[in-house]
PDB file as gemmi writes it, atoms N, CA and C in Angstrom:
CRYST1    1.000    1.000    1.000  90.00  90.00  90.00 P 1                      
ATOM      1  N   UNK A   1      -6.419 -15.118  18.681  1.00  0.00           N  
ATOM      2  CA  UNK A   1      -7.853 -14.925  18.614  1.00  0.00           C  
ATOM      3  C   UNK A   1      -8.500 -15.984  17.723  1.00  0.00           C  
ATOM      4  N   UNK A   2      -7.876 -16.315  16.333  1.00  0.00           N  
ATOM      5  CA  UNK A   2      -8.086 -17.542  15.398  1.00  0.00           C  
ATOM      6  C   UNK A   2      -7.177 -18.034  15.346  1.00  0.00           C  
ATOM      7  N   UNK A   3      -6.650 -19.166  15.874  1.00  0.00           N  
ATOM      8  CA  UNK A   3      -5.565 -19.602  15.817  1.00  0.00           C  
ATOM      9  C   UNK A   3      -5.258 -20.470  14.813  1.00  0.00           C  
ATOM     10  N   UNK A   4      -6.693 -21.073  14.364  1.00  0.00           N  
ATOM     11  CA  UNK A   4      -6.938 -22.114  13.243  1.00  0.00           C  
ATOM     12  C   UNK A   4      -6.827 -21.392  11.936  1.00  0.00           C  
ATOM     13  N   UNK A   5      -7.090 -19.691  11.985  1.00  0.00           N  
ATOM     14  CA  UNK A   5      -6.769 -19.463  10.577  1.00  0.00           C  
ATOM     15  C   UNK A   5      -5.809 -18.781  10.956  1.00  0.00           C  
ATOM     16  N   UNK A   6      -5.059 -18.675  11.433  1.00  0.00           N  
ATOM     17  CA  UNK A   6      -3.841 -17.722  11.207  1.00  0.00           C  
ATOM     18  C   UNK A   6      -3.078 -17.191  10.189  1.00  0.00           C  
ATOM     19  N   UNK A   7      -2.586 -18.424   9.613  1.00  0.00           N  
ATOM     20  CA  UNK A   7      -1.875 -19.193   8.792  1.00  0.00           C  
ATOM     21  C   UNK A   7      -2.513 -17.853   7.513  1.00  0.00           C  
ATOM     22  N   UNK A   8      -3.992 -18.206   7.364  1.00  0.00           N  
ATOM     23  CA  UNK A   8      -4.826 -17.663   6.290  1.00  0.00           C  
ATOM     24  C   UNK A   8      -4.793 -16.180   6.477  1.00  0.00           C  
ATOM     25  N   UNK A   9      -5.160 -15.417   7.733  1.00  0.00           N  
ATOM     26  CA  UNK A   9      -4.707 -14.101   7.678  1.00  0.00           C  
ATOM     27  C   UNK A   9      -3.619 -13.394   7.502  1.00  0.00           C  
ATOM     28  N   UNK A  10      -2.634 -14.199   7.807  1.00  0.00           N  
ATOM     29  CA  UNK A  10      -1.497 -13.750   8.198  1.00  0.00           C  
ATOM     30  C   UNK A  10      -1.115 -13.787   6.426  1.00  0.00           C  
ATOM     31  N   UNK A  11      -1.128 -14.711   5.575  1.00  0.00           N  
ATOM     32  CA  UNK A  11      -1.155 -14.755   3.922  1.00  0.00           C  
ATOM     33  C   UNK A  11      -2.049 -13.409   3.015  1.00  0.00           C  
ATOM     34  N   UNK A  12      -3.565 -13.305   4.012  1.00  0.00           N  
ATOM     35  CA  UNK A  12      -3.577 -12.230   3.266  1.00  0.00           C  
ATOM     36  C   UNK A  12      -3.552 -10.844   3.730  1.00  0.00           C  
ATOM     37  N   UNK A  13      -2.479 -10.719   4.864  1.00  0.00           N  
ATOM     38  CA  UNK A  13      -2.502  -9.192   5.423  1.00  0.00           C  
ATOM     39  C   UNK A  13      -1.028  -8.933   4.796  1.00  0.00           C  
ATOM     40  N   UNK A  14      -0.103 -10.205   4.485  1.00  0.00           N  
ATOM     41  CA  UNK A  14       1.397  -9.925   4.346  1.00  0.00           C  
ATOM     42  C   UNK A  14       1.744  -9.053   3.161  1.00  0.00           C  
ATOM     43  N   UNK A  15       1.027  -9.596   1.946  1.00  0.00           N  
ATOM     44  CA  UNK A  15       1.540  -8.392   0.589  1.00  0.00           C  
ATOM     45  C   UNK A  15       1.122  -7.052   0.813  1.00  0.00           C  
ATOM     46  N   UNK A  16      -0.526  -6.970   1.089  1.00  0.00           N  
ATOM     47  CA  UNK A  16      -1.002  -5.379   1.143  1.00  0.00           C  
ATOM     48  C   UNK A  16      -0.349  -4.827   1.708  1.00  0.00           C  
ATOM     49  N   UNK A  17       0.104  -5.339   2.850  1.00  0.00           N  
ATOM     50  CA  UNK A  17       0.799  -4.415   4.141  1.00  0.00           C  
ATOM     51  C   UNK A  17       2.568  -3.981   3.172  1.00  0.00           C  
ATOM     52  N   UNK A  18       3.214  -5.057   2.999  1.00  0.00           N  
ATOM     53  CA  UNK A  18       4.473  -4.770   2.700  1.00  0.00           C  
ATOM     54  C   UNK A  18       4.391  -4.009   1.047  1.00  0.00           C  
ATOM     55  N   UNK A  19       3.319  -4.050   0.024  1.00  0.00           N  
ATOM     56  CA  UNK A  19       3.304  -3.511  -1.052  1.00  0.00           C  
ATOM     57  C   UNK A  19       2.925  -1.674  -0.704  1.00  0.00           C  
ATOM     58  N   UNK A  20       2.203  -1.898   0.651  1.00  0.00           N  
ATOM     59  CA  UNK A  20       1.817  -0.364   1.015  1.00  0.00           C  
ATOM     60  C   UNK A  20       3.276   0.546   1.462  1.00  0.00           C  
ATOM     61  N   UNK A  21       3.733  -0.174   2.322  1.00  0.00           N  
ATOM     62  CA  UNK A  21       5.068   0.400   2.841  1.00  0.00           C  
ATOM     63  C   UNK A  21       6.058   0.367   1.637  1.00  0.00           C  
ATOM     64  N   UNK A  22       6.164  -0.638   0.539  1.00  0.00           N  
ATOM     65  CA  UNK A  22       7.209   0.358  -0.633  1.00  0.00           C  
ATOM     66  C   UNK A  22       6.600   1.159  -1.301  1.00  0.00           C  
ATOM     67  N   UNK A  23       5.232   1.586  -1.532  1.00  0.00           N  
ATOM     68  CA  UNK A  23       4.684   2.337  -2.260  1.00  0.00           C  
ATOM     69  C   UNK A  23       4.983   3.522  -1.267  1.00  0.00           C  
ATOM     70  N   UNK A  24       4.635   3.739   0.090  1.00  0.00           N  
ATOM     71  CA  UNK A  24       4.674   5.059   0.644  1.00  0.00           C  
ATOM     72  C   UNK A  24       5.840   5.361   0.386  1.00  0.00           C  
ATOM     73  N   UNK A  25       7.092   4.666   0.807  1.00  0.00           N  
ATOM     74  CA  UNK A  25       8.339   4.980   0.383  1.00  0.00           C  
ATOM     75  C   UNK A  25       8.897   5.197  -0.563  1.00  0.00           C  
ATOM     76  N   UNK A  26       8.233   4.583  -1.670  1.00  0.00           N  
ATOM     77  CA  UNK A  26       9.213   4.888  -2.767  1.00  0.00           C  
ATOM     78  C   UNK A  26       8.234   6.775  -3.364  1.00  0.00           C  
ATOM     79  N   UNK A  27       6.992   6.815  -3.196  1.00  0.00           N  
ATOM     80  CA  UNK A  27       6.517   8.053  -3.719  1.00  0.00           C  
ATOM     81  C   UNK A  27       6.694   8.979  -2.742  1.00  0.00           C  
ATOM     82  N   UNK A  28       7.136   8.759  -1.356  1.00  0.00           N  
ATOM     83  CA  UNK A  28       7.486  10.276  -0.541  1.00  0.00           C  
ATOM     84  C   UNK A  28       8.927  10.835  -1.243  1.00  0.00           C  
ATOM     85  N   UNK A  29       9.746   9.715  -1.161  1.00  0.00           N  
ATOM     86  CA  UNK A  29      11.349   9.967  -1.730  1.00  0.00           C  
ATOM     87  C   UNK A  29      11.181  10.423  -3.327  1.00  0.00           C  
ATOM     88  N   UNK A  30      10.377   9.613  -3.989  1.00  0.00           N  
ATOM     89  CA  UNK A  30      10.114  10.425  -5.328  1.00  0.00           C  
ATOM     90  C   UNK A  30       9.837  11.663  -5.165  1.00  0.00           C  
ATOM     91  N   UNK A  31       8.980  12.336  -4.447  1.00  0.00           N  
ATOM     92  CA  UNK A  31       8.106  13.685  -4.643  1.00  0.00           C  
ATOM     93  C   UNK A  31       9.255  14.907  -3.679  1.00  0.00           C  
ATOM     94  N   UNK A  32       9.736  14.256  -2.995  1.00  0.00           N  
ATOM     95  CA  UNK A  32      11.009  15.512  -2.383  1.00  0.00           C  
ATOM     96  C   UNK A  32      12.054  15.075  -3.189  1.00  0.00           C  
ATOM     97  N   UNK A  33      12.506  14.591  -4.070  1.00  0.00           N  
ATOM     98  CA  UNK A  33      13.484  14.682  -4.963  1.00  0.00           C  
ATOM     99  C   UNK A  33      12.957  15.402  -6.371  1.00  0.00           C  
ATOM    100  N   UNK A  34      12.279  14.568  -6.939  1.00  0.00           N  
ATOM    101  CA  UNK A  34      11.944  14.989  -8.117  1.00  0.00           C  
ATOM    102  C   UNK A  34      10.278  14.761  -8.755  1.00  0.00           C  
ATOM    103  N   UNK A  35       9.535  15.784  -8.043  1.00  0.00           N  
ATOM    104  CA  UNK A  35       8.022  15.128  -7.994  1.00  0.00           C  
ATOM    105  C   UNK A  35       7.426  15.548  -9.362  1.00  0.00           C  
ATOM    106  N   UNK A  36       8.066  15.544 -10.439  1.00  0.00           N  
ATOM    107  CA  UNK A  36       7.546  15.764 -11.798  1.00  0.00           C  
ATOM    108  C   UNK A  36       7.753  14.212 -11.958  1.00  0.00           C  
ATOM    109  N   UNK A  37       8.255  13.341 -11.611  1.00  0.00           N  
ATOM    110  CA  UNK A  37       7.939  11.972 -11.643  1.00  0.00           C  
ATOM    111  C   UNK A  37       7.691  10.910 -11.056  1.00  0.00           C  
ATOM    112  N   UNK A  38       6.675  12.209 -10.321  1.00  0.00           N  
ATOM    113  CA  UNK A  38       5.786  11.308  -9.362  1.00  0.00           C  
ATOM    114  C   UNK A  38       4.481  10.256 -10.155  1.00  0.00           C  
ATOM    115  N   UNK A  39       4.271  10.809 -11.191  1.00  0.00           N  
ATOM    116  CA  UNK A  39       3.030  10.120 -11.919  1.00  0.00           C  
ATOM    117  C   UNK A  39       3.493   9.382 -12.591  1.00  0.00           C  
ATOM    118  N   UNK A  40       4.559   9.336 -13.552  1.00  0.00           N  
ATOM    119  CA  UNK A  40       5.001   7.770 -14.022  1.00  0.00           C  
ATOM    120  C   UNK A  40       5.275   6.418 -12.976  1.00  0.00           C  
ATOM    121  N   UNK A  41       6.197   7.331 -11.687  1.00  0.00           N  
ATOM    122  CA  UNK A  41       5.747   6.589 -10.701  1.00  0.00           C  
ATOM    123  C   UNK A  41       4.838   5.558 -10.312  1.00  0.00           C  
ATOM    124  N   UNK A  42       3.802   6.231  -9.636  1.00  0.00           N  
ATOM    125  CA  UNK A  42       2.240   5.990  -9.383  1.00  0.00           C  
ATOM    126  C   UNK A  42       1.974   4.687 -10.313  1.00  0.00           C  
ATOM    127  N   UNK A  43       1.967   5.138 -12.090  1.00  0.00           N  
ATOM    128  CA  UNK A  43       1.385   4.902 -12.579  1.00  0.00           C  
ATOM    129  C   UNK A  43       2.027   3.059 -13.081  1.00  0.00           C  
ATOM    130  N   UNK A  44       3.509   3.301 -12.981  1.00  0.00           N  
ATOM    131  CA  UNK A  44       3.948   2.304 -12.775  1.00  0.00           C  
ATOM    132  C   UNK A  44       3.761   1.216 -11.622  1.00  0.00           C  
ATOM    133  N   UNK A  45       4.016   1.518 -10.432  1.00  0.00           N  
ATOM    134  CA  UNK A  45       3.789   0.881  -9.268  1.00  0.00           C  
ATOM    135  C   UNK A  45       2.463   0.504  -9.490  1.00  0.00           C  
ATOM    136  N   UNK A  46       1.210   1.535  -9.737  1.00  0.00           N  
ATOM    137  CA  UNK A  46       0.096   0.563 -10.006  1.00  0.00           C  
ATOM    138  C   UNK A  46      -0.417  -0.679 -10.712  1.00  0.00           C  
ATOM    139  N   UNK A  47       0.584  -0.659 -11.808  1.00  0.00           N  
ATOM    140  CA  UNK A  47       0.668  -1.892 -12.837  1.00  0.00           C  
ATOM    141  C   UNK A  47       1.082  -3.073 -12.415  1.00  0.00           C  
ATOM    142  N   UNK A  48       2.232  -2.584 -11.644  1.00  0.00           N  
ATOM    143  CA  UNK A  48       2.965  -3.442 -10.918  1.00  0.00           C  
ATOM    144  C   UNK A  48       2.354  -4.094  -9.755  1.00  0.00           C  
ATOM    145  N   UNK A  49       1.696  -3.569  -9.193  1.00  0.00           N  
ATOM    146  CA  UNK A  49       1.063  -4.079  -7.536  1.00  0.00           C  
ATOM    147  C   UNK A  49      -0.449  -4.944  -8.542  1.00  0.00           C  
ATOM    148  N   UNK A  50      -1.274  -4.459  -9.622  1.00  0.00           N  
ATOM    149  CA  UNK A  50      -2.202  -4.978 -10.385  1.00  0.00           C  
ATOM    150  C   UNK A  50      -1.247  -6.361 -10.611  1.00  0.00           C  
ATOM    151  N   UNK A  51      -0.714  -6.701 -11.118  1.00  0.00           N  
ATOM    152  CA  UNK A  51       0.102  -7.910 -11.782  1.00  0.00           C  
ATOM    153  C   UNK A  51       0.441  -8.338 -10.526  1.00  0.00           C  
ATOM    154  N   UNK A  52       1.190  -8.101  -9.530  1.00  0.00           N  
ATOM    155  CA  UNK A  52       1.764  -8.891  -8.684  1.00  0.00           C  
ATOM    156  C   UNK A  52       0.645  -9.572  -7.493  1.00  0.00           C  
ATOM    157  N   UNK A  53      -0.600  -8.568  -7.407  1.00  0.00           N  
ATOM    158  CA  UNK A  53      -1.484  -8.865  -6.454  1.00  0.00           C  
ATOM    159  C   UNK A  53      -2.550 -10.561  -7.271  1.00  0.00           C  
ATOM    160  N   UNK A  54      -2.635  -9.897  -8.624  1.00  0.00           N  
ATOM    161  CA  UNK A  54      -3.028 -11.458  -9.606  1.00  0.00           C  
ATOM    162  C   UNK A  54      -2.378 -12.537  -9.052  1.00  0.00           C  
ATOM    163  N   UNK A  55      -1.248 -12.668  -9.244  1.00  0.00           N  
ATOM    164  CA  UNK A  55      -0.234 -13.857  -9.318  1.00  0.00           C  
ATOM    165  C   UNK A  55      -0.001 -13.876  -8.188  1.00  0.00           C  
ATOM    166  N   UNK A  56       0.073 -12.977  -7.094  1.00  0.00           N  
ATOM    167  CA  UNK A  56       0.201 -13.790  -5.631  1.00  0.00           C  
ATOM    168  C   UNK A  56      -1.714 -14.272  -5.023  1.00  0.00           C  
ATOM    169  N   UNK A  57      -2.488 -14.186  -5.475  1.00  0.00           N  
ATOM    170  CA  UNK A  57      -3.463 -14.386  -4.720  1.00  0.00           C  
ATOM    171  C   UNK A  57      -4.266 -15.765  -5.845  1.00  0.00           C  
ATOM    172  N   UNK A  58      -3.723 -16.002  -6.733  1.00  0.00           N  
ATOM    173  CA  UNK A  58      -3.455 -16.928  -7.454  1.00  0.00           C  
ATOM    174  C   UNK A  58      -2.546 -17.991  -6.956  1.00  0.00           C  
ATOM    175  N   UNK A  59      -1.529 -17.446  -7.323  1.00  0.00           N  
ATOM    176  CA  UNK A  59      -0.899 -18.682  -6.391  1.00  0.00           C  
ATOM    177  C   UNK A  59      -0.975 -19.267  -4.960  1.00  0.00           C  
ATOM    178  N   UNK A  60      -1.506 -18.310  -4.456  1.00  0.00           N  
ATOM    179  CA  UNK A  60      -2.071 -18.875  -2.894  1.00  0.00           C  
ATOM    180  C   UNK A  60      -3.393 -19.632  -3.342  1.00  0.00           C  
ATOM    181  N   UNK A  61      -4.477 -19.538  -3.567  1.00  0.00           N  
ATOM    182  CA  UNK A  61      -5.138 -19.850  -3.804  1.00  0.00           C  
ATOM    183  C   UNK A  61      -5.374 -20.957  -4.702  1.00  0.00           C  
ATOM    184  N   UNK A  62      -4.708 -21.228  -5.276  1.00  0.00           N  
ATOM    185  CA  UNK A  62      -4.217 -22.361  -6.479  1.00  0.00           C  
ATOM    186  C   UNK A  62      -3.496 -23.346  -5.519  1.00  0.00           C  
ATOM    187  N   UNK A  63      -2.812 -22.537  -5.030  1.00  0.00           N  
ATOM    188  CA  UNK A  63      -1.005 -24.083  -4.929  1.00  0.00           C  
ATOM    189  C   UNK A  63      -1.294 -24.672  -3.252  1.00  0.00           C  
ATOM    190  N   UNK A  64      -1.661 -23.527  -2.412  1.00  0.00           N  
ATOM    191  CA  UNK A  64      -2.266 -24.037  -0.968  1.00  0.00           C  
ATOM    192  C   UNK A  64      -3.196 -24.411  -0.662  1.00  0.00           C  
ATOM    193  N   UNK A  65      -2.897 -25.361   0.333  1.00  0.00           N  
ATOM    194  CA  UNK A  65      -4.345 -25.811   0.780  1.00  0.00           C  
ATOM    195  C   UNK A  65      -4.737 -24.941   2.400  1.00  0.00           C  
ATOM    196  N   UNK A  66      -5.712 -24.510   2.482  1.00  0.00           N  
ATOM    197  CA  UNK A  66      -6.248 -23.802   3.823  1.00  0.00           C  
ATOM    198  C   UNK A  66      -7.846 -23.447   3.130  1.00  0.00           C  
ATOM    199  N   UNK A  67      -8.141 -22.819   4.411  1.00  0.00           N  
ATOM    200  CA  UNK A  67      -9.551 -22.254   3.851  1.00  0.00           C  
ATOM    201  C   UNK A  67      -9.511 -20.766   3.354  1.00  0.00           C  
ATOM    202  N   UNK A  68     -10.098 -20.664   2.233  1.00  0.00           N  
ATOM    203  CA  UNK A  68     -10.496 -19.406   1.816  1.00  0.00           C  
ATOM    204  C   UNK A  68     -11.109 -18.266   1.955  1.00  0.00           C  
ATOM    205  N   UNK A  69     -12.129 -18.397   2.724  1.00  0.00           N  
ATOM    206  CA  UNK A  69     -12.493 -17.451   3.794  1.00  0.00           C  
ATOM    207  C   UNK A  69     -11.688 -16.169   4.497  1.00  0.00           C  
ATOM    208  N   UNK A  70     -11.200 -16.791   5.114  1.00  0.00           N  
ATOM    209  CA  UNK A  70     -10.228 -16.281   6.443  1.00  0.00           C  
ATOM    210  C   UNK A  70      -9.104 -15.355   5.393  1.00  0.00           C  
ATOM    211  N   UNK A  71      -8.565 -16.277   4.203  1.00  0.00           N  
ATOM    212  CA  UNK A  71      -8.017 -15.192   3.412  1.00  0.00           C  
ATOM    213  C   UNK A  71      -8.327 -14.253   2.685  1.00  0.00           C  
ATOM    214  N   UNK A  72      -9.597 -14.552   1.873  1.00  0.00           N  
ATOM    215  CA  UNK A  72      -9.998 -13.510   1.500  1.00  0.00           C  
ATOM    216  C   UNK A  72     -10.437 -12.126   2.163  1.00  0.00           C  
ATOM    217  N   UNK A  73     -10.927 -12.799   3.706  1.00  0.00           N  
ATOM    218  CA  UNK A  73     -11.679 -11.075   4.329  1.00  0.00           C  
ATOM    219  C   UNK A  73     -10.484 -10.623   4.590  1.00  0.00           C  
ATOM    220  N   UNK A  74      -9.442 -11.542   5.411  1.00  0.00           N  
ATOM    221  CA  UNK A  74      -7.822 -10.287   5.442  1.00  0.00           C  
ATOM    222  C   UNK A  74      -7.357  -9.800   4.352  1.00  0.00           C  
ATOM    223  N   UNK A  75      -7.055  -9.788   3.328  1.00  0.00           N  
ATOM    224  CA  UNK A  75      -6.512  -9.460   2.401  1.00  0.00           C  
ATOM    225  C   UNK A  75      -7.290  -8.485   1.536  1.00  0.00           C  
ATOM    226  N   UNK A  76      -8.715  -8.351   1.549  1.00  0.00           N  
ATOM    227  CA  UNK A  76      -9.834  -7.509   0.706  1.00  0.00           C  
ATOM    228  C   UNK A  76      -9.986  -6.655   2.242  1.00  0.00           C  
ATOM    229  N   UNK A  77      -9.766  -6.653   3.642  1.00  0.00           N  
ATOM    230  CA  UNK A  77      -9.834  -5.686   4.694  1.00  0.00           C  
ATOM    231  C   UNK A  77      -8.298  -4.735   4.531  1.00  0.00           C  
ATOM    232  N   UNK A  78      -7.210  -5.229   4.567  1.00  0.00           N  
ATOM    233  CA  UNK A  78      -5.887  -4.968   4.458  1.00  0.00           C  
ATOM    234  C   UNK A  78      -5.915  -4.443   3.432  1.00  0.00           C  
ATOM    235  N   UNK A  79      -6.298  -4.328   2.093  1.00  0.00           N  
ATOM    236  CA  UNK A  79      -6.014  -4.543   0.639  1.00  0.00           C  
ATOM    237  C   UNK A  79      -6.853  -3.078   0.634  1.00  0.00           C  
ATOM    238  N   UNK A  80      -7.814  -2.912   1.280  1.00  0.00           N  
ATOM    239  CA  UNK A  80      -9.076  -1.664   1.240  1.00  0.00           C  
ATOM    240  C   UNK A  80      -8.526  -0.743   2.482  1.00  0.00           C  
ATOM    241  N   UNK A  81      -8.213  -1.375   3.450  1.00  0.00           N  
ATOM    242  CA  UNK A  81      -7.498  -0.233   4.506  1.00  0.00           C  
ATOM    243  C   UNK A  81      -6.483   0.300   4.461  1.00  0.00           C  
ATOM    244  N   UNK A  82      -5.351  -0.202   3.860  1.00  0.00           N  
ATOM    245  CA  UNK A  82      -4.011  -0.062   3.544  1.00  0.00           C  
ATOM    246  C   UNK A  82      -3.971   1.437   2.303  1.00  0.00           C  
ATOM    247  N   UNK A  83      -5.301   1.083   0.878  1.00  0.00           N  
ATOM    248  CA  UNK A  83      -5.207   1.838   0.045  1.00  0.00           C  
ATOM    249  C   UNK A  83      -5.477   3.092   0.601  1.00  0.00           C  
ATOM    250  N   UNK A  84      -6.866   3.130   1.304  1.00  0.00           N  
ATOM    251  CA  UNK A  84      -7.655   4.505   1.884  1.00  0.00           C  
ATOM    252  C   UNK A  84      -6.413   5.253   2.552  1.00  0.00           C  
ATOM    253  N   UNK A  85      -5.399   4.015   3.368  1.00  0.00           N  
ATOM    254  CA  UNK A  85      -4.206   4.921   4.325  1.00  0.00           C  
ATOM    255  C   UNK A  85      -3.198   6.049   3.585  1.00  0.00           C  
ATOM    256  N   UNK A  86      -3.012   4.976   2.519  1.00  0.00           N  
ATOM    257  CA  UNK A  86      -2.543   5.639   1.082  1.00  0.00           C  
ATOM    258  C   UNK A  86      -2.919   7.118   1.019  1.00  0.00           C  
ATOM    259  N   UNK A  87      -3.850   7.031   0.078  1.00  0.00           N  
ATOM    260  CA  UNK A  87      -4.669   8.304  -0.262  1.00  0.00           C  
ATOM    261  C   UNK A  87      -4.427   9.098   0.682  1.00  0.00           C  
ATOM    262  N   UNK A  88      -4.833   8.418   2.003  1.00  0.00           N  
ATOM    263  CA  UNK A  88      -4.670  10.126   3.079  1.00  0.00           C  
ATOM    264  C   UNK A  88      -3.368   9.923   3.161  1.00  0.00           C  
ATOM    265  N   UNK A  89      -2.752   9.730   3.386  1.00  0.00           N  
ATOM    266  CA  UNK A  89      -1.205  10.057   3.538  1.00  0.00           C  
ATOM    267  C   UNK A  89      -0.704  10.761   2.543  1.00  0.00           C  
ATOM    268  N   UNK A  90      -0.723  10.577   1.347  1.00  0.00           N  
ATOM    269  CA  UNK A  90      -0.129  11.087   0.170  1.00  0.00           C  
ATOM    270  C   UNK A  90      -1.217  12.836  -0.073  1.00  0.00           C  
ATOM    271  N   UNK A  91      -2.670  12.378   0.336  1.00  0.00           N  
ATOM    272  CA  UNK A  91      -3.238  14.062   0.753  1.00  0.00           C  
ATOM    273  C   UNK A  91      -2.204  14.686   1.634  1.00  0.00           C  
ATOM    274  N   UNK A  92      -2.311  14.477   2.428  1.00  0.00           N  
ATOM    275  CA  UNK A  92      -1.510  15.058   3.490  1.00  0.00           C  
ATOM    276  C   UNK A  92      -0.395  15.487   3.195  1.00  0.00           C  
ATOM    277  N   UNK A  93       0.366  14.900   2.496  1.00  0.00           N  
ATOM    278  CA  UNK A  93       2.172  14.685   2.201  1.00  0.00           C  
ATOM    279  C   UNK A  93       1.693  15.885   0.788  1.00  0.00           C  
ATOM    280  N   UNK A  94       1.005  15.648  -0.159  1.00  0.00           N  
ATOM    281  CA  UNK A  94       1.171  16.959  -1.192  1.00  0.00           C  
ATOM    282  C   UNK A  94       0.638  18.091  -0.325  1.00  0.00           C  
ATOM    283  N   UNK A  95      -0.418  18.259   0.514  1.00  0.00           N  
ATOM    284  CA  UNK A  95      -1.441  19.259   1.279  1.00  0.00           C  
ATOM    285  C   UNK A  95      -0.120  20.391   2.155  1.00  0.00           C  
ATOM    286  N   UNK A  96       1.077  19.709   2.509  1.00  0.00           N  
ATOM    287  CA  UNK A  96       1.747  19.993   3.476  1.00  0.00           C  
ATOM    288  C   UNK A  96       2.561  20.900   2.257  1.00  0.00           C  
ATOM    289  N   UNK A  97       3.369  20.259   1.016  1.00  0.00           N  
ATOM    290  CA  UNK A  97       4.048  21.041   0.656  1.00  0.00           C  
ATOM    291  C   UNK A  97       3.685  22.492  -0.333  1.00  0.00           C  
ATOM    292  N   UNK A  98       2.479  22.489  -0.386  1.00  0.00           N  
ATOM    293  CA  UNK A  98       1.689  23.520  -0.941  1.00  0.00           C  
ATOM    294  C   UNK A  98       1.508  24.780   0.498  1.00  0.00           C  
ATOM    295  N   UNK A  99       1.502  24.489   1.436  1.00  0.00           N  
ATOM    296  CA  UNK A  99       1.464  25.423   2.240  1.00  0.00           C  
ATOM    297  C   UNK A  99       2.424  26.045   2.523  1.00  0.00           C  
ATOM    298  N   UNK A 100       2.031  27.751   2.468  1.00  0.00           N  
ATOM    299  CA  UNK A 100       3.241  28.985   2.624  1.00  0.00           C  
ATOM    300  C   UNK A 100       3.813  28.557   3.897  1.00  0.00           C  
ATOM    301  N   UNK A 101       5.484  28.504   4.045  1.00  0.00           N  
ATOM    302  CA  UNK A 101       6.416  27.969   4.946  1.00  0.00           C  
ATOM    303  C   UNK A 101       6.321  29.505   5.866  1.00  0.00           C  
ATOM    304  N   UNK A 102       6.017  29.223   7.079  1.00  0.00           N  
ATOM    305  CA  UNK A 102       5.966  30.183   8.078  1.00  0.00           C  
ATOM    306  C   UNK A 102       7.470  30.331   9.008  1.00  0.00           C  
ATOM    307  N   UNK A 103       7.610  31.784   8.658  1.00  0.00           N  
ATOM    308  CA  UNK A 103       8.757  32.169   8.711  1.00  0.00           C  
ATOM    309  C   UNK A 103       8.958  32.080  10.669  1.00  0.00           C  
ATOM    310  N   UNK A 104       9.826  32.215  11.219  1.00  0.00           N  
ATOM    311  CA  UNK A 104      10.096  32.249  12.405  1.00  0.00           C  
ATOM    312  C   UNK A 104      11.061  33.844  12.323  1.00  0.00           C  
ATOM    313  N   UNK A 105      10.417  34.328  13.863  1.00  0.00           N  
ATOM    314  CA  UNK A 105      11.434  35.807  14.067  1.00  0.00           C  
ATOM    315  C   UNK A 105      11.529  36.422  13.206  1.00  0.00           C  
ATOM    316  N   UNK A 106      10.315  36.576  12.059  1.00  0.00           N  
ATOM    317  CA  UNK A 106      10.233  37.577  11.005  1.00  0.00           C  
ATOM    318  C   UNK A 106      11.616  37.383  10.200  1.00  0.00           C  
ATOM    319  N   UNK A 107      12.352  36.407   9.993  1.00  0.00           N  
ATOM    320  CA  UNK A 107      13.418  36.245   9.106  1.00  0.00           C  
ATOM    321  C   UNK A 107      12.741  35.308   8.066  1.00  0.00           C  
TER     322      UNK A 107                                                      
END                                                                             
């Protein structure tokens, strides 16, 4: 569809997307194992994705040459769609285990 920025979307859809998928993973497996540390969790990974999102959009932006544009709207679209997916997923994922488990055949 842009073939001329590719290059540029494709840079800023790659972290949000792959920082979203270890975050879902690592806090579903946290919270059915041991979800009393789910919030150091969280609270870690957030520090972590804060620092790593600096220094990678820094260093793209610093060390490459392309246009800036094209990266910034993927990466602030990805970066904002990816989080919202977050949130509802992780609603959903606590919403589910709070609900009374419905028995089958009255057993």
């Amino acid at each position: 569809m842009f073939p001329h920025v590719a290059v540029e979307i494709l840079l800023g859809m790659l972290s949000p997307l792959l920082l979203a998928i270890g975050t879902l993973t690592l806090v579903e497996r946290t919270y059915r194992k041991a979800p009393q540390k789910l919030t150091s969790l969280m609270t870690q990974a957030f520090l972590g994705k804060m620092l790593f999102y600096g220094v990678y959009v820094g260093v793209i932006v610093g060390f490459y040459s392309f246009q800036a544009l094209p990266f910034a709207v993927s990466f602030t679209v990805y970066f904002i769609g990816l989080h919202l997916t977050e949130a509802l997923y992780f609603q959903a994922l606590f919403r589910a285990e709070r609900r009374p488990r419905v028995v089958e055949n009255g057993w």
